[in-house]
C-alpha positions in Angstrom: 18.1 -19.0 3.4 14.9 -19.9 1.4 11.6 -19.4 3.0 9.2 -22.3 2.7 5.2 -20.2 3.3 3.8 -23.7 3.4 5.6 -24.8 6.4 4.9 -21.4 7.8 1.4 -21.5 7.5 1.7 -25.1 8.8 3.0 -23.1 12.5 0.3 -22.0 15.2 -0.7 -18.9 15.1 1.4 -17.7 18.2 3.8 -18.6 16.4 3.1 -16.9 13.2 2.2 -13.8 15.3 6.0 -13.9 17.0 7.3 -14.2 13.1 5.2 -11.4 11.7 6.2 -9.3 14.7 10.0 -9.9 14.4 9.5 -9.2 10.1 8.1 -6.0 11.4 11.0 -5.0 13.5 13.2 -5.8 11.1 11.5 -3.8 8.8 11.6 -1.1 11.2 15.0 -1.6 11.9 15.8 -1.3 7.9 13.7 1.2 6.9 16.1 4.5 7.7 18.0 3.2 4.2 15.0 4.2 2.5 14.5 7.7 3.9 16.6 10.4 2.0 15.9 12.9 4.8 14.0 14.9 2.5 10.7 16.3 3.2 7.8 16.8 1.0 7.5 20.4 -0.6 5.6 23.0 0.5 3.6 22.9 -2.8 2.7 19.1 -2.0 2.1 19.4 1.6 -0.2 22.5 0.1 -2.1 20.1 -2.4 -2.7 17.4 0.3 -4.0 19.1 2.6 -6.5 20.8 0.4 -7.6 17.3 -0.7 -8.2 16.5 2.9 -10.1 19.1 3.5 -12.4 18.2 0.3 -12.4 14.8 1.1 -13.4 15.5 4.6 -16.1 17.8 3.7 -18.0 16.0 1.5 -16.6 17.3 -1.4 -14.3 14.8 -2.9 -15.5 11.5 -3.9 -13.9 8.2 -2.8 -13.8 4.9 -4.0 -13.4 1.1 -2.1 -10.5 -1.0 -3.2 -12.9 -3.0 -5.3 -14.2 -0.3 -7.0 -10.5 0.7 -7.6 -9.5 -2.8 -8.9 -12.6 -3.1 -11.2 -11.6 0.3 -13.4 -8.0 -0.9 -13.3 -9.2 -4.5 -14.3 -11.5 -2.5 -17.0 -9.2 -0.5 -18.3 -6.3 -3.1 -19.3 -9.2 -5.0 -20.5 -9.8 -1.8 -23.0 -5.8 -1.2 -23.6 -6.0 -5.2 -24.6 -8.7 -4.7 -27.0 -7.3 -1.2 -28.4 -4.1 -3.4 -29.4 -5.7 -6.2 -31.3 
């Protein structure tokens, strides 16, 4: 059944709240398909934990989504140019 996001944004938001919350359930609901039951490596588990501890100390620097989007934005901007 085709979704029309005009005539859903057209609903009150108590209403739009009860349809994100049933999405979300569903979601829920469906997302054990996705999970192979395997779990991360020790090596991994290893590497992100040492990050957190950088990043929590001070040590690692972090970037905003903008800042993020900008060098992505910059960088297809200089893979563009590369290929004329």
């Amino acid at each position: 059944m085709p979704v029309n996001i005009d005539d859903i944004k057209k609903l009150p938001t108590p209403e739009k709240l009860k349809l994100i919350d049933e999405l979300w359930e569903s979601i829920e609901d469906d997302w054990s398909q996705y999970d192979n039951g395997e779990e991360e490596s020790p090596e991994v588990i290893a590497l992100l934990e040492e990050r957190l501890e950088k990043y929590e100390k001070g040590e690692m620097k972090s970037y905003t989504w903008e800042e993020v989007k900008k060098r992505i934005e910059a960088n297809l901007e200089q893979q563009r140019n590369e290929k004329k």
